[in-house]
C-alpha positions as CSV (number, residue, x, y, z in Angstrom):
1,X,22.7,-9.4,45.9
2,X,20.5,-7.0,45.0
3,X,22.0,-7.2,41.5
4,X,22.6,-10.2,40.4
5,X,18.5,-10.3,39.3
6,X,18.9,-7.3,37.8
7,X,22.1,-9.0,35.3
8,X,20.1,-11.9,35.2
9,X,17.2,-10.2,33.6
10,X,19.2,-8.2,31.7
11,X,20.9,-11.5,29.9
12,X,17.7,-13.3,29.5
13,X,16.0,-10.0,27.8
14,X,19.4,-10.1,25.4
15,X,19.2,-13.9,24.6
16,X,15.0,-13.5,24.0
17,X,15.6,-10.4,21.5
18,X,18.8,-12.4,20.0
19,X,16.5,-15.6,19.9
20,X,13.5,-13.1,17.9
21,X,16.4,-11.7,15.3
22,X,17.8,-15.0,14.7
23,X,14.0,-16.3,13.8
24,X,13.0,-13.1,11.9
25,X,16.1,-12.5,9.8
26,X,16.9,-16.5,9.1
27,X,14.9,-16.7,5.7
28,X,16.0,-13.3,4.7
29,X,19.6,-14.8,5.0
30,X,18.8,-18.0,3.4
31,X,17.2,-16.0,0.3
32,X,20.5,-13.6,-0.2
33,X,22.5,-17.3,0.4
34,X,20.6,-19.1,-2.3
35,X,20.3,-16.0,-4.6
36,X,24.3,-16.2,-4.9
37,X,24.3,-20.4,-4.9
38,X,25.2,-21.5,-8.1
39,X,23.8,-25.2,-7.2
40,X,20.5,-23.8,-5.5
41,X,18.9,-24.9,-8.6
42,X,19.9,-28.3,-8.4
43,X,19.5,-29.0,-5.0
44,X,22.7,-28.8,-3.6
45,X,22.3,-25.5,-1.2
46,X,24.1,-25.6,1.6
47,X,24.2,-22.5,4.8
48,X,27.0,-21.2,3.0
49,X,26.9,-20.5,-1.0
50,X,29.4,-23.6,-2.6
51,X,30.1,-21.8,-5.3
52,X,29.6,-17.7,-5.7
53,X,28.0,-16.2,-8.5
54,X,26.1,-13.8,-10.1
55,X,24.4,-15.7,-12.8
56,X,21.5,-16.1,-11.0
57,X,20.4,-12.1,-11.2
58,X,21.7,-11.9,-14.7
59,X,19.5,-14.9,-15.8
60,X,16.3,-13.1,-13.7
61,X,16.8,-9.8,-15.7
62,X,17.7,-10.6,-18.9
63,X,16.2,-14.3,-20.2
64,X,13.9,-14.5,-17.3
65,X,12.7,-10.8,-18.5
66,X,12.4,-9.6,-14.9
67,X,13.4,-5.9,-16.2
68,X,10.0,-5.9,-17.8
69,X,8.0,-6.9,-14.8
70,X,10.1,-4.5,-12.5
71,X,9.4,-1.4,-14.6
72,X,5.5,-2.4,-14.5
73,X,5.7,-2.3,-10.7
74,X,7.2,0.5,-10.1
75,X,4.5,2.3,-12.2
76,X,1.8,0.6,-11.0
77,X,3.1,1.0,-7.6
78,X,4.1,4.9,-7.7
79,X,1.1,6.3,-9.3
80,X,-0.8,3.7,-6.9
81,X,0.9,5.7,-4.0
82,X,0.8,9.4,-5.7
83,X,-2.8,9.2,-6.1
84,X,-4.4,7.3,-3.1
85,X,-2.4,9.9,-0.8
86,X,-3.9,12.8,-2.2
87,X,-7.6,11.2,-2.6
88,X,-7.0,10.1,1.2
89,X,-5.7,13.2,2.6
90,X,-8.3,15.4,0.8
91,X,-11.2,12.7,2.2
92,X,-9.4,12.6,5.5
93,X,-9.8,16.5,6.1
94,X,-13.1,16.2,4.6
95,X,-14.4,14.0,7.1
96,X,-12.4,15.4,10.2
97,X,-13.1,19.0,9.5
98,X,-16.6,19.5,7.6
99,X,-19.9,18.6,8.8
100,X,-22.3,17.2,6.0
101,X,-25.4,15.2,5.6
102,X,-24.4,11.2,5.9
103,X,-20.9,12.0,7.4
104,X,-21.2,9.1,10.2
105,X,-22.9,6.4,6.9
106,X,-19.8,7.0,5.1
107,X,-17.4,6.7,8.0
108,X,-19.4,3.7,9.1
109,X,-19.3,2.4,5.5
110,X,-15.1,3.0,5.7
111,X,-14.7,0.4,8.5
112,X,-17.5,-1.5,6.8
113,X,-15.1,-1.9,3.9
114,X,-11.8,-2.7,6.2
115,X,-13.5,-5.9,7.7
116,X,-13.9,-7.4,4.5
117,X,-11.5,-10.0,3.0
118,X,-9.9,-8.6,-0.3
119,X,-10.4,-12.1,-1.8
120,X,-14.5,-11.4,-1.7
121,X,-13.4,-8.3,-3.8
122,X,-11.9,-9.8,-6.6
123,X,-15.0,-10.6,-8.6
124,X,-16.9,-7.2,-8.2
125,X,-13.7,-5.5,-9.1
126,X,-13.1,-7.2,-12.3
127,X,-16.9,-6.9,-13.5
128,X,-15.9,-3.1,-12.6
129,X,-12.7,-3.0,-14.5
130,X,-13.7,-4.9,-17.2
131,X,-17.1,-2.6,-18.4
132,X,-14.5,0.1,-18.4
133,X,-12.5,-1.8,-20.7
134,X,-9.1,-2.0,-18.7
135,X,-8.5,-5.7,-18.3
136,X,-5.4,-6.2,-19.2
137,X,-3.7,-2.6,-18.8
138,X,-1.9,-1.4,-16.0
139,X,-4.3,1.6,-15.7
140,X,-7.0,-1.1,-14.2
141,X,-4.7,-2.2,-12.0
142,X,-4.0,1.1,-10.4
143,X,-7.5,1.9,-10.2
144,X,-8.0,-1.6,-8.2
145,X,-5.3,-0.7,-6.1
146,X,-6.1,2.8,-5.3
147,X,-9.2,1.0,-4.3
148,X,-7.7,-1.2,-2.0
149,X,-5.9,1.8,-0.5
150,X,-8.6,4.3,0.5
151,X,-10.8,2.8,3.2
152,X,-7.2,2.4,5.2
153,X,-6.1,5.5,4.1
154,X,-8.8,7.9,4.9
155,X,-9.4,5.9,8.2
156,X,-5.7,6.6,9.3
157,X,-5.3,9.6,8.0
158,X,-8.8,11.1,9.5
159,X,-7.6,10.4,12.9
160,X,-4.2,12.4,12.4
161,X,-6.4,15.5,11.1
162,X,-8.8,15.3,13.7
163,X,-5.8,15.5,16.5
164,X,-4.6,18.7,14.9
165,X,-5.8,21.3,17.2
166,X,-8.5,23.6,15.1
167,X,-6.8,26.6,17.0
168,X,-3.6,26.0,15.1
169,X,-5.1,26.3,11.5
170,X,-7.2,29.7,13.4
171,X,-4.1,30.7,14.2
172,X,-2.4,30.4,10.8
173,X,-5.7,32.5,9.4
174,X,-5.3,35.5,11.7
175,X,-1.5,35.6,10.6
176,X,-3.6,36.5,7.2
177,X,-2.5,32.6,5.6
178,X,-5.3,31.6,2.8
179,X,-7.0,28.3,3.2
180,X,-4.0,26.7,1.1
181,X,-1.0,28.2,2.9
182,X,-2.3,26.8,5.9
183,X,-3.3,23.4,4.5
184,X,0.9,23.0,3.3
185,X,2.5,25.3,6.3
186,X,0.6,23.8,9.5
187,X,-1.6,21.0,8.8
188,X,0.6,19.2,5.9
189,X,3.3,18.7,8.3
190,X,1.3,17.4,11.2
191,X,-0.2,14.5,9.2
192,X,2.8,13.9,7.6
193,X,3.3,10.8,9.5
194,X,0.1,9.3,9.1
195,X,0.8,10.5,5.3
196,X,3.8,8.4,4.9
197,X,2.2,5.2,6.9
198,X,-0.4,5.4,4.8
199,X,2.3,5.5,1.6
200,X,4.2,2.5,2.9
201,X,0.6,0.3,3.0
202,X,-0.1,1.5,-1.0
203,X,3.5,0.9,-1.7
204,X,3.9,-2.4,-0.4
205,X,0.4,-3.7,-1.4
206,X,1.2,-2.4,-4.8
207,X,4.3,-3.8,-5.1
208,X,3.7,-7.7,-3.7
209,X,-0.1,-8.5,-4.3
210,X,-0.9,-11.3,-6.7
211,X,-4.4,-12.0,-6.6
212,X,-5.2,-9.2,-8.7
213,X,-2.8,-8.6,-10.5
214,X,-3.0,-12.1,-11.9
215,X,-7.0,-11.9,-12.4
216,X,-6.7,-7.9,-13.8
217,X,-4.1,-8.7,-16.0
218,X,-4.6,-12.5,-17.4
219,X,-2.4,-13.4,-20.3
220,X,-1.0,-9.9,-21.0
221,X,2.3,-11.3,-20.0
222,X,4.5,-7.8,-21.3
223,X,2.0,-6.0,-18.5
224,X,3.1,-8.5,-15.2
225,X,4.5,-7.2,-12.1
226,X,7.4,-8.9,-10.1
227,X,4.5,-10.4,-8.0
228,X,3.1,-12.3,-11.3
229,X,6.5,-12.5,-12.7
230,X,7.6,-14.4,-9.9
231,X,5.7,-17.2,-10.4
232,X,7.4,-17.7,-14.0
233,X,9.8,-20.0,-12.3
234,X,7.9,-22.2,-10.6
235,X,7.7,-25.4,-12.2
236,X,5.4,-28.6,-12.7
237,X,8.0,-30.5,-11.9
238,X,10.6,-29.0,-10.6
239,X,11.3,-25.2,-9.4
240,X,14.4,-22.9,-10.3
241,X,15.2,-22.2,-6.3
242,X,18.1,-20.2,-7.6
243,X,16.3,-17.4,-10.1
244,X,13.4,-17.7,-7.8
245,X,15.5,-16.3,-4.5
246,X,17.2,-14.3,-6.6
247,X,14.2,-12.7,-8.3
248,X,12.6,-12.1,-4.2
249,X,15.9,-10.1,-3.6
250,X,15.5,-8.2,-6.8
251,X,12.0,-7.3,-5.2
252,X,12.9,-6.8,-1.5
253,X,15.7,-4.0,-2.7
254,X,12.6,-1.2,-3.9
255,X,10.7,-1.5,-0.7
256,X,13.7,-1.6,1.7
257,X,14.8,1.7,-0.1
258,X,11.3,3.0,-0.1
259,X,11.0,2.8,3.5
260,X,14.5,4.0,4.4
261,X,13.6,7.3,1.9
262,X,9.7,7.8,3.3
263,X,11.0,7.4,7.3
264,X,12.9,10.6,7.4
265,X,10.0,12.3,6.5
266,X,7.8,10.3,9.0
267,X,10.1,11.3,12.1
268,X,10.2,15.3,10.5
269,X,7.1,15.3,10.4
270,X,5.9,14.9,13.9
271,X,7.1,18.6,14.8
272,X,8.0,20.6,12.0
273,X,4.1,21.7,11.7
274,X,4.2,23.3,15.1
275,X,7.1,25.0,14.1
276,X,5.6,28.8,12.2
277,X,7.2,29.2,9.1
């Protein structure tokens, strides 16, 4: 008797997390379906595909020139991570480690910045970009990015330096390590983590945001991203369901890959610093 709640439990737990997949990974489904639907475009998608094929992705990257817009994200997006993560670690130890005039302000002024709604950004940031003459160029939009990156970035990331224990890095210095060997032997690895989180954030903001990229970059159509490019087949009238589900499976591939790539390093990370090497 004393089981049978237990079981019960047990199967309502399974048909509650079955009930959650079913919800979360429906549309997913239904894009990859309609991607390979031949008559998504004309309204006659069904659960299962009618009628395989691949013209679909072959009209996305060649006439609906989605090869362009892909190799504008992934520069914007991979010098967007590259440099936010070393401006936000450096800040990050800065603030965790070094005591200076106005270190509370400009911690203060961090969260300040986090509790603002990105849309009340996107007029100051194009004044910005446009006296340094970068509307227009993918170099603005990095910058805007980067940007939006660093108050997350260093908050995050000042909390994973701060847990480091100080007697670690003293530790490392006695063992006669300079300030740098220490830095990418012991306190590298142990903020890895926060590191990568704070790489996943850049990357995927990078990667899907359209506000900006469509104010920053206006009618330079050879510099739009897949976010911007995406939007190419939507119609008045009408929209291309097919190239459009297509074209948001071309752009779910990078980040899925991304993250399975960054998450080894994530779970390595959080004890390989402790580990002397």
């Amino acid at each position: 008797m004393s089981t049978r709640p237990s079981v019960l439990s047990r199967i309502g737990i399974g048909v509650a997390v079955a009930a959650v997949l079913l919800f979360t990974l429906f549309p997913v489904y239904w894009m990859i379906s309609s991607a390979f639907d031949a008559k998504a475009s004309s309204g006659g998608q069904s659960f299962l595909p009618q009628e395989f094929t691949w013209d679909n992705f072959a009209y996305v990257l060649t006439d609906g020139g989605f090869g362009v817009y892909l190799r504008n994200s992934a520069i914007v997006a991979i010098a967007t991570v590259l440099v936010s993560a070393l401006v936000c670690l450096l800040a990050a130890v800065a603030v965790a480690r070094f005591r200076f005039k106005f270190r509370t302000t400009i911690l203060m002024m961090i969260l300040v910045v986090q509790m603002v709604p990105l849309e009340a950004l996107v007029i100051p940031l194009f004044l910005q970009v446009k006296s340094f003459g970068l509307l227009n160029t993918l170099l603005g939009l990095v910058i805007v990015y980067i940007a939006l990156s660093l108050a997350f970035g260093i908050w995050m990331l000042r909390g994973f330096v701060a847990a480091v224990p100080v007697e670690l890095e003293e530790a490392a210095y006695i063992d006669g390590a300079s300030w740098w060997r220490m830095f990418r032997s012991v306190l590298l690895p142990l903020v890895m983590p926060g590191l990568v989180a704070t790489s996943v954030f850049s990357f995927i903001t990078a990667w899907n945001e359209f506000i900006f990229a469509m104010t920053m970059l206006g009618g330079a159509t050879d510099q739009y991203t897949v976010a911007i490019g995406l939007k190419s087949f939507f119609g008045l009238h009408s929209n291309d369901w097919g190239s459009i589900m297509a074209a948001s499976t071309i752009i779910t591939i990078p980040v899925m890959i991304f993250f399975v790539i960054v998450q080894r390093r994530l779970s390595a990370g959080l004890v390989s610093g402790a580990v002397k090497g």
